[in-house]
N, C-alpha and C positions, 0 to 999 in steps of 0.2 A: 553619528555624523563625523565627529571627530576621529583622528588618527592616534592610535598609540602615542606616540612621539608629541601630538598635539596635546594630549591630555597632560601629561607629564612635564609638560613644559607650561601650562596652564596652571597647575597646583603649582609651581616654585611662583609662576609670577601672582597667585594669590598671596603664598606664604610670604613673599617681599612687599608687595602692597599692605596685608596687614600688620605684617613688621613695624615698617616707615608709621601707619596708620596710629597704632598701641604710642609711638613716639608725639606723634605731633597731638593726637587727643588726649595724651596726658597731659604737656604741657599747657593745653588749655584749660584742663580740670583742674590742673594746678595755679595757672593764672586766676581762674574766677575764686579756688581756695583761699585766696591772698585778703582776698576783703574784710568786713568784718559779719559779726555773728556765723548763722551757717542758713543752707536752704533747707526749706519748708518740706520736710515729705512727710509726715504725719497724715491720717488718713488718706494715706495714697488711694485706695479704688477709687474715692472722688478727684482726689489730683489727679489720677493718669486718666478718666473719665474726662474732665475738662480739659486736658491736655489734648485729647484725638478731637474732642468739638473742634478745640480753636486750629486743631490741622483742618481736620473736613469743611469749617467756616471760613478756613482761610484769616482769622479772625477778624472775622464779615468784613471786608476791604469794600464789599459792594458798596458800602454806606457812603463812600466818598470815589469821586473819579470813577463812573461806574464804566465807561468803555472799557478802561484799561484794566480794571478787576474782571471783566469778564472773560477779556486772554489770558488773565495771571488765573483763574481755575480754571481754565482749560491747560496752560501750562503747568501750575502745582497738580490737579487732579491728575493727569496723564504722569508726570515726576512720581506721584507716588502709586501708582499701576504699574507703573515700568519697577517697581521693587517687587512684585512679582513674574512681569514679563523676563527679568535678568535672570530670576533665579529657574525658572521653567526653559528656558535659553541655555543656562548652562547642563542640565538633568537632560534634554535634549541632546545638546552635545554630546555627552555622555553615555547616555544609551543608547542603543541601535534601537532603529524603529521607533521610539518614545513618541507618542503622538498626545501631548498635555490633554486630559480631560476626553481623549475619542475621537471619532467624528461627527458625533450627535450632537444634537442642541447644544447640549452643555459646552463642547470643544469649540465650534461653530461662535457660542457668544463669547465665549475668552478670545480669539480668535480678533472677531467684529470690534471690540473694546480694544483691543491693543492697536488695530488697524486704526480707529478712531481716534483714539486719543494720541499714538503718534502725529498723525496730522495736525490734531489741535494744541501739542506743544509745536510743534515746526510752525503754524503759522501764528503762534503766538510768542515765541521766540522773537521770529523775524519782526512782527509790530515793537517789541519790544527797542528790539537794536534799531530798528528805525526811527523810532521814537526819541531813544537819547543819542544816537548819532547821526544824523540825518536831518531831524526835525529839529534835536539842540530843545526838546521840551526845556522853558523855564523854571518850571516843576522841579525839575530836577538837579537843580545847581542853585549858589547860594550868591547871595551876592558881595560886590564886594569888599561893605564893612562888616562882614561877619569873620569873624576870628576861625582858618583853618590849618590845621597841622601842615607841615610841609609839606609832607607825601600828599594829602590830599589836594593842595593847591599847585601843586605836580601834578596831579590828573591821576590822582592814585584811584578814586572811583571811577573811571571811566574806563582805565588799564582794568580793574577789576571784573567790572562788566561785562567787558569784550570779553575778558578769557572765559567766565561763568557761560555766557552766553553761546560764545561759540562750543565750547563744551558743551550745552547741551543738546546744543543743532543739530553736533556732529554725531554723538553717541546715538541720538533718536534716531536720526538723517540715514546711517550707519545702517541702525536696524531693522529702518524700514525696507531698505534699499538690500540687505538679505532678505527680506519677506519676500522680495519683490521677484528676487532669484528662483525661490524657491516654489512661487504660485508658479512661474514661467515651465518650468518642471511638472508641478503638480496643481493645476487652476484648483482655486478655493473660492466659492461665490460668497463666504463670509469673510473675505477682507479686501473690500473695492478699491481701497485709496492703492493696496499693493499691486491689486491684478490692474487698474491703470498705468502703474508704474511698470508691469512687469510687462506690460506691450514694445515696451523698449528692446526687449531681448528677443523678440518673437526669430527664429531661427537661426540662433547660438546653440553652438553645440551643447548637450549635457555637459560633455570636462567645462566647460566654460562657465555655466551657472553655476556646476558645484563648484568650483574656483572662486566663482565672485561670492556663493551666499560663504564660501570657509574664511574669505578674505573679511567680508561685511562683519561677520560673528564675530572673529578678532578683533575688530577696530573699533566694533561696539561697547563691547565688555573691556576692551583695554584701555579704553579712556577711563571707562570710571575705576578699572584697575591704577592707574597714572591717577586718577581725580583726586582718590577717598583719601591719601596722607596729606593732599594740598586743603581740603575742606577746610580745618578750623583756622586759615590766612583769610577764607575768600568771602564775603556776603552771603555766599551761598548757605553756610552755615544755618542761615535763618531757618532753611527748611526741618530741622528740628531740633534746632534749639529755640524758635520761635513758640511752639508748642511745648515744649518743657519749662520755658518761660514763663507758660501761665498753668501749669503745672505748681511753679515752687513761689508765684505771685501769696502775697500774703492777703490775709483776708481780714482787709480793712474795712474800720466799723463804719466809713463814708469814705469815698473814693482819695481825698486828701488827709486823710487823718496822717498825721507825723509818729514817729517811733518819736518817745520819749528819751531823755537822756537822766542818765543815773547818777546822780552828781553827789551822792551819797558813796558810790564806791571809789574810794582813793586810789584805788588801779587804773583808774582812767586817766590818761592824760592827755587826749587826743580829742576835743569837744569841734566838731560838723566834721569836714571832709577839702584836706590839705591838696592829700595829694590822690590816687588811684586806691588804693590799697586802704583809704580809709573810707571808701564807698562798702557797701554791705557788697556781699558775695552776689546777692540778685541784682545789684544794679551794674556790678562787673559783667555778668550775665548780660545784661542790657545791651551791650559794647558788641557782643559776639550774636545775639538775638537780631539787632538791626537788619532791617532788610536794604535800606537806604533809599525808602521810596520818595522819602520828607514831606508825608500827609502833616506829620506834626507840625512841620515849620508850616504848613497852609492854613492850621488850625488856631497858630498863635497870634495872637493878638496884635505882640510884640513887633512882630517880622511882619507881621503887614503892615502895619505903619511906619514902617522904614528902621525899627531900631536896629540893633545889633545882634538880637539873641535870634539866634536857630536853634529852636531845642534837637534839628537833625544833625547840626554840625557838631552838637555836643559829642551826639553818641558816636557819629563816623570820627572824629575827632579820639576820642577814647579808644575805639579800633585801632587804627592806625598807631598810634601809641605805642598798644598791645603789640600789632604787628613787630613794631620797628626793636621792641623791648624786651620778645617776646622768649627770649632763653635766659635772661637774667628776672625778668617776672616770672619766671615757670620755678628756678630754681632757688628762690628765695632772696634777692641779689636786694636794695636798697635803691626804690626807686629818685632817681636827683632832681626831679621835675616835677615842679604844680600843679592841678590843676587848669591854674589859672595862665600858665605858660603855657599851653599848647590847646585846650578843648575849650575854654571860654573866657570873655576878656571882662575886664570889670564892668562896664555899661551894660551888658548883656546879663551880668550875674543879676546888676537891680534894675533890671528893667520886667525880671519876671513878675507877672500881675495874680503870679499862684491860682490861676484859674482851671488848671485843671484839663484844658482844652486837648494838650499833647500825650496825656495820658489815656481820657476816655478817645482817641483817634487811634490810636498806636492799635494795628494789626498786628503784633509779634507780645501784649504784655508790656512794651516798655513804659518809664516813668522818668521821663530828664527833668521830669520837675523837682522831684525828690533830690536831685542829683545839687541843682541849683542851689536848692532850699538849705542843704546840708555845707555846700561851698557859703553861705552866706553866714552859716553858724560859725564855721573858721573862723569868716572873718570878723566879725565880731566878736565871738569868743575868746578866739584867741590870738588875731592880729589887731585888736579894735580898731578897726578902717571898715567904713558905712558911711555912706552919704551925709552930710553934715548935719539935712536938716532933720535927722532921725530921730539927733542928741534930742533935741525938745519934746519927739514923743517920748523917749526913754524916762529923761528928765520926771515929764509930766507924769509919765503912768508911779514909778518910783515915789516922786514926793505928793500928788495928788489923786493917785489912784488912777486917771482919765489923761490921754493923752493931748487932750486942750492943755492942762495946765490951771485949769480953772479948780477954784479953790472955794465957789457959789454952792448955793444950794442945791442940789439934784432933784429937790421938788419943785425950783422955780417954773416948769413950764405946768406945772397943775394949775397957777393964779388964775388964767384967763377963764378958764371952766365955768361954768356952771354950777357942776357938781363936785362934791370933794372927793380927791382919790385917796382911798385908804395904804396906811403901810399896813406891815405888817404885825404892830403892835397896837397901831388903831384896830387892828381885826385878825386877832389871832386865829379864828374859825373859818378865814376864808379858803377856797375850795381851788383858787388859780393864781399862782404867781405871775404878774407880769413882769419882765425882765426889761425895760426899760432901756438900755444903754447906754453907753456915753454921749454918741451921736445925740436922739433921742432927750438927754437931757442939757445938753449945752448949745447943738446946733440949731442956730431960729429955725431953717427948713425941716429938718429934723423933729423938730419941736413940736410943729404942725401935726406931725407924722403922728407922735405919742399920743398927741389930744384926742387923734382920731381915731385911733385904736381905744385909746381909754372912753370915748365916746360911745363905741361899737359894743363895748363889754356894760358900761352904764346902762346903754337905749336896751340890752338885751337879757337884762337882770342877770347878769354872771355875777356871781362873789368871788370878787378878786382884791387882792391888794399889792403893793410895790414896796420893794425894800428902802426904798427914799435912800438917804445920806448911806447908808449899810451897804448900798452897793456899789460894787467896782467894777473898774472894765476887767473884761475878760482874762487879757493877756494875747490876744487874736494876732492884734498887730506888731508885739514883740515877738511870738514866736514866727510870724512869717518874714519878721526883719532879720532872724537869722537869733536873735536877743532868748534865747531857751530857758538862759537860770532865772530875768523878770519873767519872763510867763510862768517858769515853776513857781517861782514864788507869789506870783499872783492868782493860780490855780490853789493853792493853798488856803490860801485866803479864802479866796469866793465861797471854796468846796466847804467850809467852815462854817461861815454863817450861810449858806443854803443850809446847813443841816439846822443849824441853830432855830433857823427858820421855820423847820420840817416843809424845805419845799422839796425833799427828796420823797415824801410819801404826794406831794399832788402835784399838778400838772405847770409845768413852768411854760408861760408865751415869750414870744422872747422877738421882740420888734425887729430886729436883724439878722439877716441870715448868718452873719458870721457870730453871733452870738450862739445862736443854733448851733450851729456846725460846732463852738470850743466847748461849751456845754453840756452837749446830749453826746457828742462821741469824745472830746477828746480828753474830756475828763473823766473820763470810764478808766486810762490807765490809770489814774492815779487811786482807784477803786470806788471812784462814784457814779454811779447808775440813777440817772433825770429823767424822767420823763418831760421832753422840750418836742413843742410845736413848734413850728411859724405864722407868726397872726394872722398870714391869708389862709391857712390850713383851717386856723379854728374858725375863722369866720366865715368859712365856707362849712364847716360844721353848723354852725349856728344858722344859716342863712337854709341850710339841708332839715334843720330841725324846726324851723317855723319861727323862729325864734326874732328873727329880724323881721320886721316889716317894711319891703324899700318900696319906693314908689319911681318902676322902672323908668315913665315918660319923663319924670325930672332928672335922671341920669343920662337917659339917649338925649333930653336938650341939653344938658350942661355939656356932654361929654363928643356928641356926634359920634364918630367912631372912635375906638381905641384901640390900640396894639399894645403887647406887653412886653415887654425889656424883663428877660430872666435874667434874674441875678446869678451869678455863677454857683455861690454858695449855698444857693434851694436848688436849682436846677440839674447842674450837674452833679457838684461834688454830695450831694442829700437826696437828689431821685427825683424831687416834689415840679413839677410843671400845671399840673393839673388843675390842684387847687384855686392860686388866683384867676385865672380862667375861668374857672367854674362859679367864681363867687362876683367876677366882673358882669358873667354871662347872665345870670341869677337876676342882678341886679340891673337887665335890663342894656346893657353896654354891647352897641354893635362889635363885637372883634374882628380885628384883620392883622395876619400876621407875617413880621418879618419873614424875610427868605432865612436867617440865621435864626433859628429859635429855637427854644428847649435846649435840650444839651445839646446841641448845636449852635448856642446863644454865643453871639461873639461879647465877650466884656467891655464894661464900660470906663478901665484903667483905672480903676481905685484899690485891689486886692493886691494883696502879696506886700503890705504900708508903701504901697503907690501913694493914698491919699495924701499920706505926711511928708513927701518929698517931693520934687521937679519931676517932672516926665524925661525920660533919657531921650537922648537926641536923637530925633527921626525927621520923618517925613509929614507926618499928619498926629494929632493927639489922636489917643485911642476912644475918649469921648468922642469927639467930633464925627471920625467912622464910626460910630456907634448911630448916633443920633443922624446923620444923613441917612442912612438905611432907614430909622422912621421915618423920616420926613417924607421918604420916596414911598410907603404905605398910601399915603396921603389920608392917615388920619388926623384925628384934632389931637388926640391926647397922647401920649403915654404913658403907661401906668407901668409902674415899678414896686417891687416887695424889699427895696433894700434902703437904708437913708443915704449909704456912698454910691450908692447908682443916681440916689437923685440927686446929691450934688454934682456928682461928673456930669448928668444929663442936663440939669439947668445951667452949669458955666457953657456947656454946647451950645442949649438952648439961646442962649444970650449972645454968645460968640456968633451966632447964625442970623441972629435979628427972625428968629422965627415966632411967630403967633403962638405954636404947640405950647399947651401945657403938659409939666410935666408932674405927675401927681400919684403918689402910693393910695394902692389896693383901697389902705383902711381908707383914705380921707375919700375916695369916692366911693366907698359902700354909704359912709357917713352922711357924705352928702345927699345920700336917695334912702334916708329910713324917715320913712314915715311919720310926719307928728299928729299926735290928736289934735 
């Protein structure tokens, strides 16, 4: 097809496009280099294995906004077809005659697929651009107490779009529009959308087609000749660095588990993340992986209730950065600027409730939560600036082990009982630790919570006992306050007397999920391996094994209906949804559920030591949108598996003047077993 002269001049503007190309994809490799540690490629067949899913999954974007995922795979799926259509385009060019694949079936359906899917990125392009310029989707813009880089509140995202956008129109647009030349020429009854288009030319001369389809083929392939050195400035990027993303994703023992810090090596000087360059090298990746859809900021908690944090303006925030910095980041240069000066402002830093939400959403791999959590460590570590009233969890957990501050017995909610709860030197032979908590042993609601688990293991002959006065809190809510050397040092601790205890050879309950959650995964770095339930897990065990006897009718009257309020840290960041559920259902409990449930559970603003400080300034408490979405169920109860969900849910409760009770798993199993 092509001309000598064509061809020749074809290879120099390859050889300048890949030029320019080797230049600007360096300096990106170089940029994400800058971070710290390095990326994960150890067992690659399964990293680049999950790396094509999360391309062909689009990483499942369906799950959320599904119209608009459904023209984003017809646009991605047809973007990555057309990396075969360019290259069978150019071998075309190139040889005379070349007819890809034949004229049989086979040529025929390569043919129908490229006809097809041009189409369906052009009309899903165009919904696209209509969508954010035309429609102004709210979706997609942030508002305006959130903290944005200059460029970006210049309209840096929008300018970006366009260009991506129209770029792809034109390059498909282009190529269709030679196909369309060429059926005019030669009709092909395998590609419709062309031989429509090519009714246009119905008597043009031949010079004239082959003119328009020589002209079409340049203009096609020369965009993305002009495109591929501009790629790592533009969003576009995502298309695969999105999937290398979850390629070099680490493989965390529960979806929030934190990288520990090494406070033993006196090379470190640098404890969380100042400035860019103290972010790990994956979450600099993160910056460049963005797509900028801001499913995350839909998913946070935060930003719907009016606060400040977007976990999307973090990452677009972070890009732009990169853009604007992007030759002295590539070549080692000393970056002058904070995080906390251009991608996110202090209210937004603590306002994160560490739930997790922007992570398990994020279609490309990303983690702004990690990003936040690590800015939080700075500043406490090594700015000490944290919300004021933090000092007295600090205080507390340091001089009393428990972030009350309370300095009582941690047996005191055993008195009202019936039965005596053994420790663990009352009963050295016992078969299940229960982990009790801090909540659990100093909060009155709380309290209730313990009896009633402790009840559930009583009524069901389990041999269990609790560490009484021997146990400490966790360190959950220092290391989510940013506080990493109290947590280390209070992982220390625990992991000690658990062993002392040998609850490392049996099964530890553990009344809160975020007990769970620092317990069973996050004290594995430190080389301790627990086996830790969640006391609706076990009691959904026991209730599976006969072992309880409820009597359902007294639950369906106490309870009428019930919905369940997943706590973030069983549900999401632990997997476990099933269980309470199953042990509510068991027990007789009509369920009906939240439109938000499972890991799709919106939070009830106590995680990430939300509990121990003010709620940052918004629009609505994050309790309150919580608990309105029960209310609108219109059951009687909610039932909850966490003690900090069921404080945030009863100050809602109370704040609403509403009837609902709100009541954990154990205390309504409790309520429906059986007495002789």
């Amino acid at each position: 097809m092509l001309t000598l002269l064509e061809k020749l001049l074809f290879i120099l503007a390859v050889a300048a496009s890949l030029s320019l190309s080797y230049v600007t994809f360096g300096r990106m490799i170089r940029v994400i280099r800058r971070g710290q540690g390095t990326l994960l490629l150890d067992q690659l067949p399964s990293r680049v294995m999950k790396g094509l899913l999360a391309l062909a999954s689009q990483g499942r974007i369906i799950r959320n906004r599904k119209v608009a995922s459904l023209f984003h795979y017809g646009v991605a799926w047809g973007f990555i077809f057309y990396l075969l259509v360019n290259a069978v385009d150019v071998l075309e060019g190139y040889v005379p005659g070349l007819r890809f694949l034949g004229d049989g079936v086979l040529g025929g359906l390569y043919r129908l697929l490229a006809d097809l899917f041009s189409a369906a990125v052009l009309i899903g392009v165009a919904f696209f651009l209509i969508r954010r310029f035309v429609a102004r989707s709210p979706e997609l813009r942030f508002r305006a107490n959130v903290l944005q880089h200059p460029a970006v509140a210049a309209g840096g995202v929008m300018r970006d779009s366009l260009i991506v956008g129209v770029f792809i129109f034109f390059h498909v647009g282009f190529r269709l529009l030679g196909a369309s030349f060429h059926v005019a020429e030669s009709p092909d009854a395998w590609q419709p959308i062309a031989s429509l288009l090519g009714r246009l030319w119905v008597g043009f001369a031949p010079i004239a087609l082959e003119t328009g389809r020589h002209a079409s083929w340049w203009l096609a392939l020369g965009l993305i000749l002009a495109f591929l050195p501009y790629f790592p400035y533009t969003k576009h990027a995502h298309l695969f660095m999105g999937p290398f993303n979850f390629m070099v994703k680490p493989e965390r023992k529960a979806l929030g588990a934190l990288e520990p810090i090494n406070f033993d090596d006196e090379s470190v000087q640098q404890f969380g993340a100042a400035r860019l360059t103290d972010l790990s090298q994956k979450h600099i990746l993160d910056a460049f992986a963005c797509i900028m859809c801001n499913r995350c900021q839909d998913a946070c908690p935060a930003y719907a209730t009016g606060k400040s944090l977007s976990p999307a303006a973090l990452e677009v925030n972070k890009r732009y950065h990169i853009r604007e910095h992007f030759n002295l980041l590539a070549s080692g240069g000393e970056d002058s600027l904070k995080l906390m000066d251009y991608a996110i402002n202090e209210s937004a830093v603590w306002a994160c409730t560490s739930c997790g939400a922007c992570v398990e959403v994020c279609p490309v791999g990303n983690e702004p939560m990690f990003d936040i959590l690590n800015i939080r460590r700075n500043q406490v570590l090594m700015e000490s600036s944290f919300p004021a009233q933090l000092k007295t969890a600090f205080t507390g957990m340091e001089r009393n082990s428990n972030p009350w501050q309370m300095s009582e017995d941690r047996l005191a909610w055993t008195k009202p009982l019936s039965f005596a709860v053994p420790t663990v030197e009352d009963n050295p032979t016992y078969e299940v630790l229960y982990w009790v908590g801090c909540a659990g042993a100093f909060d009155p609601n709380a309290q209730n919570i313990a009896r009633a688990i402790a009840t559930v293991l009583h009524s069901a002959g389990v041999n269990f006992a609790v560490l009484g006065n021997q146990e400490m809190c966790t360190g959950d809510v220092a290391r989510r306050a940013g506080n990493e050397y109290l947590f280390f040092e209070m992982a220390k601790a625990n992991i000690e007397v658990l062993r002392e205890a040998g609850a490392d050879k049996r099964t530890i309950i553990a009344g809160c999920p975020h007990c769970l959650h620092t317990i069973g995964k996050e004290y594995q770095d430190f080389g301790a391996v627990f086996n830790v339930v969640h006391h609706t897990q076990y009691i959904n065990t026991l209730v599976g094994a006969g072992k309880l006897k409820l009597n359902s009718a007294r639950l369906k009257a106490a309870t009428d209906s019930v919905t369940f309020h997943d706590p973030c840290y069983l549900g999401r960041h632990n997997g476990e949804t099933e269980a309470p559920r199953a042990a509510l259902t068991a027990g007789g409990a009509t369920l009906v559920e939240m439109p938000r449930n499972r890991k799709a559970s919106f939070c009830c603003g106590a995680g990430g030591a939300q509990v121990w400080k003010e709620e940052e300034h918004g629009t609505q408490a994050m309790s309150a949108n919580r608990f309105a979405e029960a209310q609108a169920t219109g059951a009687k109860t909610v039932a909850i598996g966490c003690p900090f969900c069921a404080r945030m849910l009863n100050d809602a409760n109370a704040g609403a003047g509403s009837p609902m009770q709100v009541k954990d798993v154990a205390e309504l199993v409790a309520e429906a077993i059986e007495t002789a």
